[in-house]
PAGULUM-738181 format. One line per 2 residues: number of its first residue (from 1); for each residue y, x, z of N, C-alpha, C, CB. Coordinates in pm, 1 decimal, padded with zeros to 6 digits. Glycine has a CB too. Layout:
<recs>
NUM> Y:X:Z:Y:X:Z:Y:X:Z:Y:X:Z ~ ...
</recs>
This chain:
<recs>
1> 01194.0:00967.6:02491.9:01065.1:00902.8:02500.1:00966.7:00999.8:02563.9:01016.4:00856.7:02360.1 ~ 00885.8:00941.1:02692.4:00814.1:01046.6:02763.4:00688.4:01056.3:02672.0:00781.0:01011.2:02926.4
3> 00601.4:01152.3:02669.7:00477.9:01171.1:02596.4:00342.7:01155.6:02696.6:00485.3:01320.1:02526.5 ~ 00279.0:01102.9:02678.2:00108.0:01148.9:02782.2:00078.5:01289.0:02766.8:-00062.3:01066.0:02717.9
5> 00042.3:01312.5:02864.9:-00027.0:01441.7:02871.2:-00181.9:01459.4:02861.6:00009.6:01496.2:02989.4 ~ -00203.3:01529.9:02809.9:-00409.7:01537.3:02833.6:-00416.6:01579.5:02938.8:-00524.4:01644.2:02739.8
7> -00382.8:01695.2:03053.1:-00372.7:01747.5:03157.0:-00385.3:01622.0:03239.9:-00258.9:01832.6:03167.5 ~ -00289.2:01568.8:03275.0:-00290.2:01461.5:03341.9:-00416.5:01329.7:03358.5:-00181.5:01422.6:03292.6
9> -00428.1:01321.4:03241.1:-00575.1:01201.0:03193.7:-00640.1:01271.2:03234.7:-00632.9:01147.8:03038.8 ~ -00652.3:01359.9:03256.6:-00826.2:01459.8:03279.6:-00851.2:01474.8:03468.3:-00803.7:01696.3:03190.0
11> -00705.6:01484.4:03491.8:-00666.3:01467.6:03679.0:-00685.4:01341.6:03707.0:-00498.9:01498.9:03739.4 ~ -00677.3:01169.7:03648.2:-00714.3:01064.2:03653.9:-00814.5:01049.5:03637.2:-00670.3:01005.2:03607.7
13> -00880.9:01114.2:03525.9:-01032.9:01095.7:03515.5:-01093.5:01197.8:03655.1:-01095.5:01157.3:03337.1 ~ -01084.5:01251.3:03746.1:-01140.1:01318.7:03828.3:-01158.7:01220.6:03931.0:-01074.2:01434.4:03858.5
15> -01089.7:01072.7:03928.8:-01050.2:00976.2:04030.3:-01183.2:00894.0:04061.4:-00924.8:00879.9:03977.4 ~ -01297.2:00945.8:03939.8:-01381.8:00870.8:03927.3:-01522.7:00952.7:04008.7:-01383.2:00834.3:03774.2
17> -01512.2:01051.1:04062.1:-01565.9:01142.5:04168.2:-01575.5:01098.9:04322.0:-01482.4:01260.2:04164.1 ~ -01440.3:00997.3:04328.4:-01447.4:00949.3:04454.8:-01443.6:00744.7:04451.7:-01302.0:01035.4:04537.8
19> -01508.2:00700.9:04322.8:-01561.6:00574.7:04322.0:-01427.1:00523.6:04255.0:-01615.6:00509.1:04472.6 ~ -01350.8:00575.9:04194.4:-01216.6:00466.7:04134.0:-01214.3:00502.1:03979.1:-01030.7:00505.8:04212.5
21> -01305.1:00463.3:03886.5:-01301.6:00487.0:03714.2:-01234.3:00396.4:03672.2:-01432.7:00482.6:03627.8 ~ -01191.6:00491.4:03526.6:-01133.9:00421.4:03445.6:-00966.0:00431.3:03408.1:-01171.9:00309.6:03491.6
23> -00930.3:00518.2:03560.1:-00776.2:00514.6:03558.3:-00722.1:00590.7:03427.7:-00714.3:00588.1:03697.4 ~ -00786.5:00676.2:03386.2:-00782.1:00802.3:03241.6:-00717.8:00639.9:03120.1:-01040.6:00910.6:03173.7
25> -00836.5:00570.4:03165.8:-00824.3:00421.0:03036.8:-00696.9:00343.1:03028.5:-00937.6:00283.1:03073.6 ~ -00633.8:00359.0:03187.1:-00515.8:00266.2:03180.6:-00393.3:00321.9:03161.2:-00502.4:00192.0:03291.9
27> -00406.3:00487.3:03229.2:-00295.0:00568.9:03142.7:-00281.6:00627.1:03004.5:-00275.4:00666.6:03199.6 ~ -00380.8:00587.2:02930.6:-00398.3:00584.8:02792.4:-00310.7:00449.6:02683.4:-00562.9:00574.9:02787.8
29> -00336.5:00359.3:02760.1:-00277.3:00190.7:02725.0:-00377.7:00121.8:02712.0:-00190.6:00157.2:02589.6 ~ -00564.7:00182.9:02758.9:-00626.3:00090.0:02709.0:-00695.8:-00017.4:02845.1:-00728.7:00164.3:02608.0
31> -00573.3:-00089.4:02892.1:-00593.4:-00188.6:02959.7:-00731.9:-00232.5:02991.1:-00530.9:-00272.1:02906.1 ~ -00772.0:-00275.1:02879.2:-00916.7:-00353.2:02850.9:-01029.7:-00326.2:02901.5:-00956.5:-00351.0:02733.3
33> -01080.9:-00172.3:02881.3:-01148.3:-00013.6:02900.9:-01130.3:-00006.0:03024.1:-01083.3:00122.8:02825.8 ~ -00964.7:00010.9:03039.8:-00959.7:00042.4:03193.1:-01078.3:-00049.4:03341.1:-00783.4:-00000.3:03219.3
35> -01033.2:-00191.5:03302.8:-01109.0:-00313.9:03376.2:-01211.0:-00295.7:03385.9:-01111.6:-00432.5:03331.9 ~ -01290.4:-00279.1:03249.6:-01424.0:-00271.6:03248.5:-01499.4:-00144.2:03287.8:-01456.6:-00305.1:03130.8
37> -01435.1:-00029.7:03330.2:-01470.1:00076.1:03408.8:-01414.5:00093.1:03524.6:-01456.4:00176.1:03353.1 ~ -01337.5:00004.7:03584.7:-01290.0:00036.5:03718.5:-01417.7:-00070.7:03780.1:-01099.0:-00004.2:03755.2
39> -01509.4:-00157.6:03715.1:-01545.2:-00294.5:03766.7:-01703.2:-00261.2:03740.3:-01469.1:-00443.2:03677.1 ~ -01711.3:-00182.5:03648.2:-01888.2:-00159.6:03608.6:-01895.3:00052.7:03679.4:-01926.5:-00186.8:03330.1
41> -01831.7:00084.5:03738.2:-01846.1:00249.4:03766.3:-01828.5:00298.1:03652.9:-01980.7:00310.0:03822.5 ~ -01756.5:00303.8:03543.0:-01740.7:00406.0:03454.6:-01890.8:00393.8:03380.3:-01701.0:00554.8:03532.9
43> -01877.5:00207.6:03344.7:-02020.1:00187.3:03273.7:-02154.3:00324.9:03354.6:-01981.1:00224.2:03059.4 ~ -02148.3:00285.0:03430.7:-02235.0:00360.3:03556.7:-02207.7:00500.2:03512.7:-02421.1:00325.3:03569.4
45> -02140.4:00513.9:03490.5:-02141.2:00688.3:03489.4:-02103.4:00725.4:03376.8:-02276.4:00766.5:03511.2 ~ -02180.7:00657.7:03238.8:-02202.0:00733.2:03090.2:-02079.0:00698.8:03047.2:-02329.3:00682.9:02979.3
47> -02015.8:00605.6:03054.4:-01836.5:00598.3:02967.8:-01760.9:00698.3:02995.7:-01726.3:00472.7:03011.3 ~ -01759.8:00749.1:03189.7:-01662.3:00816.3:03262.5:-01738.3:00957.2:03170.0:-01661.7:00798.6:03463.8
49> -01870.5:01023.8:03161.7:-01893.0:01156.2:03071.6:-01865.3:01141.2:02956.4:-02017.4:01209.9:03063.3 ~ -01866.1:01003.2:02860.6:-01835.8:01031.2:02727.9:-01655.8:01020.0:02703.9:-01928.5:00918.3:02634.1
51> -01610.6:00995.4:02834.8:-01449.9:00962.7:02774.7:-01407.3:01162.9:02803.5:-01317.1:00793.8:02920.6 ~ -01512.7:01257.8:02862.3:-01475.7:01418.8:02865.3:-01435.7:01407.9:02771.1:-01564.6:01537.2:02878.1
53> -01497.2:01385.0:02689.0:-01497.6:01432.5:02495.6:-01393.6:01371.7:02425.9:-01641.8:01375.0:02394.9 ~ -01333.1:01201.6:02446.9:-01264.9:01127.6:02384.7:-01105.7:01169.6:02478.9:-01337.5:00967.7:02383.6
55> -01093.1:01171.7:02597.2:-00946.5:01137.1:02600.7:-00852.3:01283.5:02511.6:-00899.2:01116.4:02794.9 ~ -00874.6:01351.6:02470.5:-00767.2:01408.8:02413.2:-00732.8:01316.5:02289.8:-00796.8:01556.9:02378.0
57> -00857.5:01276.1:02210.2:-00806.9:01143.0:02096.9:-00725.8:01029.2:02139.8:-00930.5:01062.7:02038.8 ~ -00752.2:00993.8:02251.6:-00683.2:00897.7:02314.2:-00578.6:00908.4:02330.7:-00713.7:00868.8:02403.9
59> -00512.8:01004.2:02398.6:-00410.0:01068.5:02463.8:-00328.7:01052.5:02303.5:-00449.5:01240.6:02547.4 ~ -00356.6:01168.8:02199.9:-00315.0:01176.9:02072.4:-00265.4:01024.2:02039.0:-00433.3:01235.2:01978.7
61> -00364.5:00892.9:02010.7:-00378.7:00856.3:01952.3:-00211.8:00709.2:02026.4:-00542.9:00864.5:01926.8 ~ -00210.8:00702.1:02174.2:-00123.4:00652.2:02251.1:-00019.0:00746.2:02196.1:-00156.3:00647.8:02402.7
63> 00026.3:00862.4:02225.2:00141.2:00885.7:02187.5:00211.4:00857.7:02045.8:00143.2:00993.5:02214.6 ~ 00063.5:00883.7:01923.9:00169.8:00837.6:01787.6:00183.1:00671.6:01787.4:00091.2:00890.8:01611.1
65> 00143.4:00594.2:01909.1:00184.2:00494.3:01900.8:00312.9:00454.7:01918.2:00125.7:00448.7:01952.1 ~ 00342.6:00526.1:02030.4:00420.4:00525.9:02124.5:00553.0:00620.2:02028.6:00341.2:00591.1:02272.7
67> 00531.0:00746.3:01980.4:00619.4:00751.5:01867.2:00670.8:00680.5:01759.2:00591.8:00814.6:01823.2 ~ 00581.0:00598.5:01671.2:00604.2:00490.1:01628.7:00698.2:00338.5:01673.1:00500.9:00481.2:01619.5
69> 00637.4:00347.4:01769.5:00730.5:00219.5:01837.0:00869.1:00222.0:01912.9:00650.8:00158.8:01938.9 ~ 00907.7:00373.8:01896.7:01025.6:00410.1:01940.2:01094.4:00479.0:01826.4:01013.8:00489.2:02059.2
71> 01033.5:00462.9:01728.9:01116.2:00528.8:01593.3:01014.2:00711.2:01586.0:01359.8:00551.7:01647.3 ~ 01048.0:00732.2:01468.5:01033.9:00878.1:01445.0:01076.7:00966.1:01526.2:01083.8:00914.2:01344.1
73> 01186.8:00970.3:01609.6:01195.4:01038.5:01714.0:01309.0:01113.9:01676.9:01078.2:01107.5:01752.0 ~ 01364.7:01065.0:01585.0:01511.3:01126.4:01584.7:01582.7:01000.1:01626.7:01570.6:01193.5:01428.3
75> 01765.8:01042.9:01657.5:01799.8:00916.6:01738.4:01928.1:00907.2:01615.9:01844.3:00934.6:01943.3 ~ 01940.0:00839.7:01635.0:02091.6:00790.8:01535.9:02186.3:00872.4:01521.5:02177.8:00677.0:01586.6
77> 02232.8:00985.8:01613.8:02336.4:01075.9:01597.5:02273.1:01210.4:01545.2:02414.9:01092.0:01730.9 ~ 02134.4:01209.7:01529.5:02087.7:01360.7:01462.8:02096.3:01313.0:01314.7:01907.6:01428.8:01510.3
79> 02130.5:01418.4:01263.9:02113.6:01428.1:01135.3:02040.7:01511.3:01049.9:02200.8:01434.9:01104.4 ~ 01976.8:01427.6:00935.2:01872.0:01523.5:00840.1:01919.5:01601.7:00761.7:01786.3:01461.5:00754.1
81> 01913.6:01727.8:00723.5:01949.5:01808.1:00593.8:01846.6:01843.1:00520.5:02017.7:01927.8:00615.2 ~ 01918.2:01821.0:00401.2:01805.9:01863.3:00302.5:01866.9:01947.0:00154.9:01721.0:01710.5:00256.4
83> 01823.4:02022.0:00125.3:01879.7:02075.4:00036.2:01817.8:02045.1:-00071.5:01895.8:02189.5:00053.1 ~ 01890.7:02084.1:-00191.5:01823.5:02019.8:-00342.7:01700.1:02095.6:-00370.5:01929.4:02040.3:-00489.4
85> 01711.2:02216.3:-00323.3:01596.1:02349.1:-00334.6:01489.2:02316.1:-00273.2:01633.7:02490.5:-00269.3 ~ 01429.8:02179.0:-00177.9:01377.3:02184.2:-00115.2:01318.8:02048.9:-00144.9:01427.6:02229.8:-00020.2
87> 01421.3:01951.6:-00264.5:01343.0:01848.4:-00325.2:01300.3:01897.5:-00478.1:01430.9:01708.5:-00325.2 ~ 01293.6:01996.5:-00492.0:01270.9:02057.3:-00647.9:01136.4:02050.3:-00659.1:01320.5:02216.3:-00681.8
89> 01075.2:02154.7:-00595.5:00934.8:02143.7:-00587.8:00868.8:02001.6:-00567.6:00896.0:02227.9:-00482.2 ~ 00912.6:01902.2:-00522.5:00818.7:01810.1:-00434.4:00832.9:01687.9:-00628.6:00924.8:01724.8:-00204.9
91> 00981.2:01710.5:-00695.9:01009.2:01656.0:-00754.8:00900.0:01698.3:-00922.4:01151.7:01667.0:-00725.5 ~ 00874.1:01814.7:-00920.0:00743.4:01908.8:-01016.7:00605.5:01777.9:-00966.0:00697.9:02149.3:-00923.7
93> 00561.4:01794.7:-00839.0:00473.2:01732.4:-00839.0:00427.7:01568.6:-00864.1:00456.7:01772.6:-00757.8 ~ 00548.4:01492.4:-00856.0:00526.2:01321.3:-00885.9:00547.8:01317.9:-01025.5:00640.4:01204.2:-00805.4
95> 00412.2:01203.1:-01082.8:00368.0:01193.4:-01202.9:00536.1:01134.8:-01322.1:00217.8:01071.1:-01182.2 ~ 00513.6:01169.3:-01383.9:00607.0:01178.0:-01498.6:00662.6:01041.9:-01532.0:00537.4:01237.6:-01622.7
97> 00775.2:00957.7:-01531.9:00742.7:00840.0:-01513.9:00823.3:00755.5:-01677.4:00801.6:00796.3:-01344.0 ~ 00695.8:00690.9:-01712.3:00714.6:00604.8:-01858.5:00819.8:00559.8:-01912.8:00657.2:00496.6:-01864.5
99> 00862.9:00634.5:-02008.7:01009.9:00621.4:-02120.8:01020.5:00472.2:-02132.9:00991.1:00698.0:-02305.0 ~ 00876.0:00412.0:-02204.8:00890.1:00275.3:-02245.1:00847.3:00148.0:-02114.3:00787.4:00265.9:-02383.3
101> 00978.8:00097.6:-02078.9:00916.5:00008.4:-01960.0:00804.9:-00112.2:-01988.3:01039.7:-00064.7:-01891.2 ~ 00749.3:-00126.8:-02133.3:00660.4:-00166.9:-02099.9:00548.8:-00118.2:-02178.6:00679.1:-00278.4:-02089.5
103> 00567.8:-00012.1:-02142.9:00380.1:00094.0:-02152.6:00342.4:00071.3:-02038.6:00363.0:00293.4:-02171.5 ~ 00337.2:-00044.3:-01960.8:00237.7:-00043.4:-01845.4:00167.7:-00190.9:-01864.9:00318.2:-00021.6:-01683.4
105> 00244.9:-00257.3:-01927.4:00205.3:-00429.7:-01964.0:00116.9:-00431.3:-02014.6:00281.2:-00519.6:-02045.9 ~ 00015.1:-00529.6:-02004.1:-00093.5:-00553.6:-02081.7:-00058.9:-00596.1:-02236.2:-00171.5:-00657.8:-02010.4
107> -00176.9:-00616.9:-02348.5:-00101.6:-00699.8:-02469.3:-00040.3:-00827.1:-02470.1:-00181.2:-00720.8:-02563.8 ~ -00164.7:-00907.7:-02408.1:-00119.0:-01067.5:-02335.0:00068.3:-01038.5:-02316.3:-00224.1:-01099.3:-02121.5
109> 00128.4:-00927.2:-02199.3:00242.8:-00954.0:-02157.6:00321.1:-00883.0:-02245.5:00262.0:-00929.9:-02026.8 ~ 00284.6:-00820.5:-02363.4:00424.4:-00764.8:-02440.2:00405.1:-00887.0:-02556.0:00422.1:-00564.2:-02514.6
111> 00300.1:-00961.2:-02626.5:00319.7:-01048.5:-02676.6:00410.3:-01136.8:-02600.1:00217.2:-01085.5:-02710.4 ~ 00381.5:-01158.4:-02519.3:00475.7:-01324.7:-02465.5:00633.6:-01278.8:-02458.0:00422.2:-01398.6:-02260.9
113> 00657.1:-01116.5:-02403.4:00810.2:-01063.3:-02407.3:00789.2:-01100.2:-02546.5:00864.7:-00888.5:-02360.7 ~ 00745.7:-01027.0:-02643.6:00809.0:-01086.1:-02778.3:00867.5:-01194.5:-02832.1:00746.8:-01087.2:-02845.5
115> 00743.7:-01282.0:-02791.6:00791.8:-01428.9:-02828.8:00939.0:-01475.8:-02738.1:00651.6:-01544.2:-02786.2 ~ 01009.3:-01431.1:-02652.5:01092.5:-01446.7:-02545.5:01166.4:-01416.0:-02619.5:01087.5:-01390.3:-02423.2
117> 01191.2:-01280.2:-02659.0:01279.4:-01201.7:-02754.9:01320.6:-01270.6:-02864.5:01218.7:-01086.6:-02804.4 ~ 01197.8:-01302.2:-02941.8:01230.1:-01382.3:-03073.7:01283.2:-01550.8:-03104.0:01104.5:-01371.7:-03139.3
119> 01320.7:-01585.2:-02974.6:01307.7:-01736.9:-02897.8:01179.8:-01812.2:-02930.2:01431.9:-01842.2:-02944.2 ~ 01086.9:-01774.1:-02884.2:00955.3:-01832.0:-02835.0:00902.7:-01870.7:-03012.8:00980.1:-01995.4:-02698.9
121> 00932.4:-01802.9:-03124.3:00800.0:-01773.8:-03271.7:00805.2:-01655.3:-03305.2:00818.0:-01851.7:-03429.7 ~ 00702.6:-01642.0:-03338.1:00619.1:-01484.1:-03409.2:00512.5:-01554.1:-03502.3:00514.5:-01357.8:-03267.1
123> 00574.8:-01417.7:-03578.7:00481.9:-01411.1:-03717.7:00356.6:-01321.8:-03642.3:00572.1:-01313.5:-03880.9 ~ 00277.9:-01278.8:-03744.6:00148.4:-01220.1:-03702.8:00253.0:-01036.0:-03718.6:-00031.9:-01272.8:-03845.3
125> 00266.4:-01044.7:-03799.1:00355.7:-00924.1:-03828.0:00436.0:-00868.9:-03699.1:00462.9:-00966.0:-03941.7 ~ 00570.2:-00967.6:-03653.5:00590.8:-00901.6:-03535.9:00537.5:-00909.3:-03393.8:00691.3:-00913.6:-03526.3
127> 00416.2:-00980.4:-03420.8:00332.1:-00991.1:-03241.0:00236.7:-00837.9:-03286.9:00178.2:-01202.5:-03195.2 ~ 00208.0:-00802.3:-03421.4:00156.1:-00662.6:-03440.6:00270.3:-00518.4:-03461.1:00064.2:-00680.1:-03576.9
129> 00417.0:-00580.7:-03442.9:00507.1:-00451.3:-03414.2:00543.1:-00468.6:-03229.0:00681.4:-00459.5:-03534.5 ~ 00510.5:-00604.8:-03154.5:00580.0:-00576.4:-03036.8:00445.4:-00513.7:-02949.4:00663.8:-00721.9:-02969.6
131> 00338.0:-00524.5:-03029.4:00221.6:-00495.2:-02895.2:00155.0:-00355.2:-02967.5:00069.7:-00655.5:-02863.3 ~ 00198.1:-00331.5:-03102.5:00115.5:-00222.4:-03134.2:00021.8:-00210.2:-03181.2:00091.7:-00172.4:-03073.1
133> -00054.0:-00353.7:-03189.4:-00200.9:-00336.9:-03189.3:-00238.7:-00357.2:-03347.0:-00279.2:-00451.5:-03083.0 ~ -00353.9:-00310.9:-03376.4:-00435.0:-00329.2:-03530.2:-00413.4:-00497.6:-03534.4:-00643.3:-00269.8:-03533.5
135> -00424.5:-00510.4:-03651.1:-00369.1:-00672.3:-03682.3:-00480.3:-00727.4:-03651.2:-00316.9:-00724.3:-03839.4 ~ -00605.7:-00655.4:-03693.4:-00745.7:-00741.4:-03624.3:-00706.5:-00803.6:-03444.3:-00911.5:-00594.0:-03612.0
137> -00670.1:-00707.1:-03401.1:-00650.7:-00716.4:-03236.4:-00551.0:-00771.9:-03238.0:-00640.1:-00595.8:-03142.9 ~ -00471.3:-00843.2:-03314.0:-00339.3:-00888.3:-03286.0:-00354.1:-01067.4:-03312.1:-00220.2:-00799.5:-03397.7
139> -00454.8:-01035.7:-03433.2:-00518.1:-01212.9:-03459.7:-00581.0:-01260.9:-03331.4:-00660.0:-01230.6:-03591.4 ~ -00691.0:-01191.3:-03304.2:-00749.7:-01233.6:-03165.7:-00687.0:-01271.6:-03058.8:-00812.8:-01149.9:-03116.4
141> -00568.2:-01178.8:-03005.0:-00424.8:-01187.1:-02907.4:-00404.1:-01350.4:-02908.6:-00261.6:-01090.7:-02986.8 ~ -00341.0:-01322.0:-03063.0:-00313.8:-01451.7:-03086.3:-00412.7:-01640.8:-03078.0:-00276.8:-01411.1:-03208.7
143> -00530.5:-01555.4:-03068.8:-00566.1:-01739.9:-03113.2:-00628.0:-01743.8:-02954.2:-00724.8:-01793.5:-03290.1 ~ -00667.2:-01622.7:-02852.7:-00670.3:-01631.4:-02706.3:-00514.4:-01672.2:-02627.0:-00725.5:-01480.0:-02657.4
145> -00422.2:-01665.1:-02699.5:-00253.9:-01695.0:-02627.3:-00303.1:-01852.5:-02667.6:-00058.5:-01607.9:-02727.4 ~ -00330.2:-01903.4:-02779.6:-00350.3:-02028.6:-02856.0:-00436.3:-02102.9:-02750.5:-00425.2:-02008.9:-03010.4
147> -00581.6:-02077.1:-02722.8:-00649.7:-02094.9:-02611.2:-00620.0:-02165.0:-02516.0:-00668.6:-02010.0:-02568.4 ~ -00530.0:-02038.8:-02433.2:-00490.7:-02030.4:-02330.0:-00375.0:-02157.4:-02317.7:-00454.0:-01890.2:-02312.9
149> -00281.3:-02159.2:-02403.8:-00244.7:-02307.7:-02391.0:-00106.9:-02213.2:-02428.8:-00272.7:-02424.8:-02224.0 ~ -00032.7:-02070.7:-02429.4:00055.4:-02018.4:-02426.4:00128.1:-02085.2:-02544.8:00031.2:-01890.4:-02417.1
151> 00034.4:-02107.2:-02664.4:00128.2:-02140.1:-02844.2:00034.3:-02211.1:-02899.0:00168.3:-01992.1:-02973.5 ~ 00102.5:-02264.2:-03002.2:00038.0:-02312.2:-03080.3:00057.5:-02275.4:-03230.1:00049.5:-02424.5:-03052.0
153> 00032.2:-02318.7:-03324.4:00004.9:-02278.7:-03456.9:00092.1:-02408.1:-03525.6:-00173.7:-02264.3:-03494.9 ~ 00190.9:-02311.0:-03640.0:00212.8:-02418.1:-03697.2:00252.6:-02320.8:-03833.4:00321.1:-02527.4:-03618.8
155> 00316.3:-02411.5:-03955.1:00363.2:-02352.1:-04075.7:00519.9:-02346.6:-04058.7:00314.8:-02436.2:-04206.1 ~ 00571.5:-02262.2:-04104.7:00727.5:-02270.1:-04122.7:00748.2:-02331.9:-04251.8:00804.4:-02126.0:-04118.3
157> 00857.1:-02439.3:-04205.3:00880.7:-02573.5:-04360.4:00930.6:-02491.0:-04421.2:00989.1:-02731.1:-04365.3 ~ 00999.0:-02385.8:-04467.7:01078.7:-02341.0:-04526.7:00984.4:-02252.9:-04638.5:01176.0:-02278.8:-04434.3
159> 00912.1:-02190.5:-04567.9:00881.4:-02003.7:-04667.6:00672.9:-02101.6:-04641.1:00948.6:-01718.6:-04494.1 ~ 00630.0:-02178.5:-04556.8:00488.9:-02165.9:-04514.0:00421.6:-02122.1:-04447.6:00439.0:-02144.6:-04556.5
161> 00435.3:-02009.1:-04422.3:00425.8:-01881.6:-04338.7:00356.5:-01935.9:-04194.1:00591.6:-01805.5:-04314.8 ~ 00217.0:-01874.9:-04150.0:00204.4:-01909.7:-04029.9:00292.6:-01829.0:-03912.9:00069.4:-01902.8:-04012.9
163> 00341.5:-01934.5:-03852.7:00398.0:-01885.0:-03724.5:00373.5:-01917.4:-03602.3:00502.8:-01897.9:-03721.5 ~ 00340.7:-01860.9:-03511.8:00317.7:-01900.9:-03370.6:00440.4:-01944.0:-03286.2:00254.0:-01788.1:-03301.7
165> 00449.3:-02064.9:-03229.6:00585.9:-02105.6:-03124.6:00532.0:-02090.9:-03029.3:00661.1:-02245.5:-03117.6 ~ 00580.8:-01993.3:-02889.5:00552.2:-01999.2:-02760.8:00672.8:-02081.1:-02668.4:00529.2:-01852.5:-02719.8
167> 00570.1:-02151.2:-02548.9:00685.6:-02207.3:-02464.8:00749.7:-02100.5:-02336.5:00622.3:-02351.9:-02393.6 ~ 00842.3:-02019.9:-02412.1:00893.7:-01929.8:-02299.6:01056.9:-01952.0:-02305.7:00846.0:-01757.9:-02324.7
</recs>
């Protein structure tokens, strides 16, 4: 994959000394730029002095395109090495990652796993062992799941006992 040169853009941009701007714009890729300074003089002059300052960004900014769109720039038969010594360190720095897969769930979503778990009833008792929460915060859980349309409230015929049935 060939690269742009800044050298070069800066010898195109000199093109504009003898009435032809803009060429710096079209060996960059910016087509668009190019037109509108080959057609207005290098926006009379001030585009062709302010692109002094810009085409090395340009230049930069075309090639990681242009790297990009041809891959990283290795080709299929090179190969990467890496040694373990060299993912050790990198492996120290990424954050530590959570024993319990769902210490990231909200309460809403470890209640409803519960009820899943338990085939869709919970007592108040185990919607306050699957989420953790103070039973105050666990009543509330509960009558916002109720709300929400998640359960409803009923007695168990057997013992009385309120129990919540979810449809999961």
């Amino acid at each position: 994959m060939q690269q742009l040169n800044t050298g070069t853009a800066y010898l195109l941009w000199c093109l504009c000394l003898i009435g032809i701007s803009g060429v710096q714009r079209f060996y960059s890729g910016q087509i668009g730029l190019g037109l509108l300074y080959l057609f207005t003089f290098g926006l009379c002059g001030i585009g062709q002095l302010i692109d002094l300052a810009l085409i090395p960004s340009a230049i930069e900014a075309r090639n990681t395109y242009l790297r990009g769109l041809h891959g990283s720039g290795t080709t299929a038969n090179q190969t990467i090495h890496l040694n373990l010594t060299d993912i050790a360190p990198l492996r120290e720095q990424l954050p530590a990652q959570p024993t319990d897969p769902t210490a990231s769930l909200s309460p809403m979503q470890k209640l409803l796993r519960a009820a899943k778990e338990q085939g869709g009833q919970l007592s108040i008792a185990q919607a306050a062992m699957h989420t953790q929460l103070e039973p105050e915060h666990v009543q509330a859980l509960l009558m916002e799941a109720t709300k929400a349309g998640f359960a409803e409230v009923m007695n168990d015929p057997k013992t009385g006992a309120v129990r919540y049935h979810f449809d999961v």
